[in-house]
N, C-alpha and C positions, 0 to 999 in steps of 0.2 A: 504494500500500500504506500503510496507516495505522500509523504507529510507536506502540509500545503505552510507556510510562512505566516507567522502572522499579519504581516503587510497584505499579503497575498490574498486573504481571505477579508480582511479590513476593507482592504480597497474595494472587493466584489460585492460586498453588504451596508458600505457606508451608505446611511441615511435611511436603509431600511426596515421600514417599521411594520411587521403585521399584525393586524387591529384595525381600528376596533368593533370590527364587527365580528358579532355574539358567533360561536360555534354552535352550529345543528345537527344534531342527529335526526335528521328527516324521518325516521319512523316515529321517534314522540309526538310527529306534527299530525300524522295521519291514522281514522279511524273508520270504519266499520260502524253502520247505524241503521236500522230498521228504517224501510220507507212505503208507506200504505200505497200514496200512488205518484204519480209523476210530476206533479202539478209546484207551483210558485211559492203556495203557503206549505206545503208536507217539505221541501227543499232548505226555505227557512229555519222550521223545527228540527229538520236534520243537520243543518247547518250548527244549530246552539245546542244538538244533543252532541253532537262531535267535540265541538269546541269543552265540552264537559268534561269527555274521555281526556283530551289532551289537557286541560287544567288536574285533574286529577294528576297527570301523571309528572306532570311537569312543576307543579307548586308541591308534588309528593304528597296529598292529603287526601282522603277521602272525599274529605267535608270540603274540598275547595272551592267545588262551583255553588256553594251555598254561600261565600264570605263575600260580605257586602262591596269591598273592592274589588272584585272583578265582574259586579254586574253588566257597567256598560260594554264589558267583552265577549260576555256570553249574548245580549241583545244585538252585540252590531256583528256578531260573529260573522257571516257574509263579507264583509269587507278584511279579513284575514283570508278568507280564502283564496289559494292558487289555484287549485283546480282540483274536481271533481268527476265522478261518472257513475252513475245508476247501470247497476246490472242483478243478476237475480238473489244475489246477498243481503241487496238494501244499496245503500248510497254511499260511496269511499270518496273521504275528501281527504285534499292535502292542503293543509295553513302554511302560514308565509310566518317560519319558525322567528326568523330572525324577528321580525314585526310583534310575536304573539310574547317572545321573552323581553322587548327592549319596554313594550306595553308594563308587563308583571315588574320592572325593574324601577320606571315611573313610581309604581305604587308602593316602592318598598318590599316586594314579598320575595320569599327567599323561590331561589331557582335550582332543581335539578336539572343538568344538563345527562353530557353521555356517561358521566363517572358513573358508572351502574356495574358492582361487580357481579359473575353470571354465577350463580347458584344450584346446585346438583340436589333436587326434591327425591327424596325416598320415602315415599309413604306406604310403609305394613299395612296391609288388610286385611280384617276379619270378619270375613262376612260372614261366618256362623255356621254353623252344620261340618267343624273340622275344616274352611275351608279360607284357608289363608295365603297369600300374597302381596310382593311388592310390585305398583304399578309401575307398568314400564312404558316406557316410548310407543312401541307395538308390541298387539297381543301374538302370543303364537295360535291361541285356538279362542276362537272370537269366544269375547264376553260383556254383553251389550253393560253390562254394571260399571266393568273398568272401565269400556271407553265411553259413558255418561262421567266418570270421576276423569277421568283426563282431557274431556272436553272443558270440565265445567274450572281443574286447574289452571290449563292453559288459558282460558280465560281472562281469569284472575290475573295473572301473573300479564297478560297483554294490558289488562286495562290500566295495572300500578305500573308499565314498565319495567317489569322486575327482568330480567335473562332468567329464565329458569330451566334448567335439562331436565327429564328423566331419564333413568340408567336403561339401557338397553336390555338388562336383563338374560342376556346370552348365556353362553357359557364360561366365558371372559370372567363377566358378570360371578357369576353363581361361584366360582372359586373363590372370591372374594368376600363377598357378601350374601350369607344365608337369611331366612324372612325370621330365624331364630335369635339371629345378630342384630338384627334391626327392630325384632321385637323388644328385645333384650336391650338396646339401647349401647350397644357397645361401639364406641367410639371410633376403636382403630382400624376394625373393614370398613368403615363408614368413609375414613380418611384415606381409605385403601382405595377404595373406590372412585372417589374420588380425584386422585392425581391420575387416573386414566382420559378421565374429561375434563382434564387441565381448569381444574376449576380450588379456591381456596374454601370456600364454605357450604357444609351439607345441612341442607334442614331434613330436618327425623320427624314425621309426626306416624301416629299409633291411632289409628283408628277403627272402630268398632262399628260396624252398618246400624246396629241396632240403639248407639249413644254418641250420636253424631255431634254432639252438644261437647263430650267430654274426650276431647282428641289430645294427647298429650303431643306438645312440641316439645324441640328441641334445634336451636340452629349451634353451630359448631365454628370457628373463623376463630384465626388469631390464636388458636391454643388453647381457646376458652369457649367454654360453653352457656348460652341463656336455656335455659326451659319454663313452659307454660301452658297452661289447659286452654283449651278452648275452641270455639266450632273450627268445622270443616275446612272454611276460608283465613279462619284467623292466623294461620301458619304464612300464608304470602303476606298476608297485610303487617304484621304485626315485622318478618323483615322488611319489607318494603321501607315500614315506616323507618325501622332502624336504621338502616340504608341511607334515606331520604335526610335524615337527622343529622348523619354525619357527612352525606356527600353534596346537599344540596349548598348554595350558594346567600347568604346573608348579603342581599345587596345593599342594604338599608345602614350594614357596616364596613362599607368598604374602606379599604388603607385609601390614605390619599398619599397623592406622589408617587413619587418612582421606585421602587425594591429592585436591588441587586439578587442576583441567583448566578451562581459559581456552579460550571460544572465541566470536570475533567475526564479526561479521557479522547476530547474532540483531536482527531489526529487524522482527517481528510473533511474538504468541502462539503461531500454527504454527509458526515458527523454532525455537521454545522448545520447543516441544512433540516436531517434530522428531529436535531431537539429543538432547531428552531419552529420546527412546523406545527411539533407535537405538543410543546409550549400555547403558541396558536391556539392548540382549538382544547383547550382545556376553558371549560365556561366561567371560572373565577379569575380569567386572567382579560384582559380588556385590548391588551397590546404587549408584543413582544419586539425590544430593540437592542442592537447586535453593541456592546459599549467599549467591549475591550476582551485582547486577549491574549497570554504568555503562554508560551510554551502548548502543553494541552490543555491548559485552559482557559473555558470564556469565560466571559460575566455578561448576562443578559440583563438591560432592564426590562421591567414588567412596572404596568399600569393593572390595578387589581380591582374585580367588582365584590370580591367578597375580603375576608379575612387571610391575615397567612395561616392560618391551621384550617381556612378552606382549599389553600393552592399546594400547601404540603400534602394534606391526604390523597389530595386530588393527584397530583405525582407520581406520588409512593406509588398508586392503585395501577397506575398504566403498566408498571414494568420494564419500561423504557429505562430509564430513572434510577438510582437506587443511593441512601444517603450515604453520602460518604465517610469514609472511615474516622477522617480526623479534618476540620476544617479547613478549607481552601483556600483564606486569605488571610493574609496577618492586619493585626491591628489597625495598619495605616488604609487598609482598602475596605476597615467602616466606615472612614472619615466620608464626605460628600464628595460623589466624584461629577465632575462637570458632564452634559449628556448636550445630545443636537436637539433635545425639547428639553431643557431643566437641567435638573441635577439627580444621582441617585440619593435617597435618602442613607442608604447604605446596604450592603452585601450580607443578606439577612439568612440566605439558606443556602446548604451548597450540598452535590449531587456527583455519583459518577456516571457516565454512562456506560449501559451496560452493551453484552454483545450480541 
């Protein structure tokens, strides 16, 4: 690999800023909604019933299109729309994401963008008469019960945004993961299991056909485990919400000014290019600009729409990223460094890049 100069790279990125326009993940914008018939007024209603889905998923709450600051969004919902099409599902629209987060950002509400980590669901079932199992992906030998329960999870899990897998269930599978493991609540085929679907966190829930009311959860991430009872759906919601708590975006606290971010490893133009992009389209960052850089390392400034423990976690999550072992700059590169919009306030986080 050819190491590019720092001149060399400086020169090719002076002045460039990317920002600040909001990152989208285009599927949070478009939704799926029943439509009686073809007409002006049922297009409208499907219009504000869409626009619902996507508030749910995008403020992270349930209760979002009930709170009184986003009513003029759910009424004038038609004018976010980019486009639409009626076909025998109902009516699929796609909002103009950029427009529907800069709106929720006006009003102060905090924003889930795409930090959404993707979640591996195992759910035990017992549906009585000796006859237990974990829903998978697909059935081997149909059974209209699982796939009403993996209709109605998938579901779930589109309307909060959540990534959610079911395990395949193979034979892969089954070395791994027995329905007595899962009953049983045991953690490490759970974890086993999981690093096959490249994924960090399993929700476990236990459910019974017959006490749909009394489902024990269990999500797993981090080393640590939460658990909690409760209905059938409360297993997506209740991570979702988790989720939503720690990844969504507090725009109503955003840093003002410039933040420094240090990160090494950058050791060709693609490098740069890279973490510059991925920087980009992270939703708590507003603007990424290129300010300086030695050896392998840069220092980006960032303009931030939320907090820095909203653009740290947000980082960490990608994997791109990973924090670095011991800090990247000495003392003198807290001080204010002069930038081509302002000044940094200072060189607040520092990162390696991974491979």
């Amino acid at each position: 690999m050819v190491r590019l100069l720092p001149k060399t790279i400086c020169g090719l990125l002076l002045g460039l800023t990317l920002g600040p326009a909001w990152a989208v993940d285009s599927q949070l914008f478009t939704a799926t909604v029943p439509l009686l018939e073809d007409s002006s007024a049922a297009r409208a209603d499907g219009f504000q019933m869409a626009m619902d889905v996507v508030l749910t998923r995008v403020v992270g709450r349930l209760d979002a299109p009930a709170d009184p600051q986003v009513a003029d969004l759910r009424q004038g919902a038609e004018r976010y729309v980019q486009q639409y099409r009626v076909n025998r599902d109902g009516m699929w629209v796609a909002f103009d994401g950029q427009a529907v987060q800069t709106a929720l950002a006006e009003r102060g509400m905090r924003i889930w963008g795409g930090e959404r980590p993707p979640v591996l669901l195992v759910l035990a079932v017992d549906g009585g008469g000796g006859r237990r199992y974990i829903l998978s992906a697909e059935d081997e030998v149909r059974n209209p019960a699982a796939r009403d329960l993996r209709g109605r999870m998938n579901g779930l899990a589109g309307l909060r945004g959540l990534p959610v897998l079911l395990p395949l269930m193979d034979a892969q599978d089954r070395r791994r993961l027995s329905i007595t493991d899962a009953w049983g609540g045991f953690e490490q085929p759970l974890l086993d299991t999981a690093q096959r679907y490249g994924v960090n966190a399993v929700l476990l829930g236990r459910y019974r056909t017959d006490a749909p009311f009394r489902v024990r959860w269990a999500l797993f991430e981090g080393g640590q485990a939460t658990r909690w009872d409760g209905g059938v759906d409360d297993g997506i919601n209740r991570t979702s919400d988790r989720f939503a708590a720690r990844y969504s975006v507090a725009t109503g606290a955003a840093v003002e000014g410039e933040i420094g971010v240090a990160v090494s490893g950058i050791r060709s133009l693609e490098d740069y290019a890279r973490v510059s992009d991925y920087l980009a389209g992270l939703t708590a960052i507003a603007s990424v600009a290129p300010r300086r850089l030695d050896e392998d390392t840069a220092v980006f400034g960032l303009r931030l729409r939320g907090s820095l423990d909203n653009v740290d976690r947000a980082i960490r999550l990608g994997g791109v990223l990973r924090p670095a072992a011991v800090p990247l700059v000495t003392p003198a590169d807290t001080a204010p460094q002069p930038g081509s919009e302002g000044e940094i306030r200072r060189v607040a986080l520092s990162y390696q890049l991974g491979q």
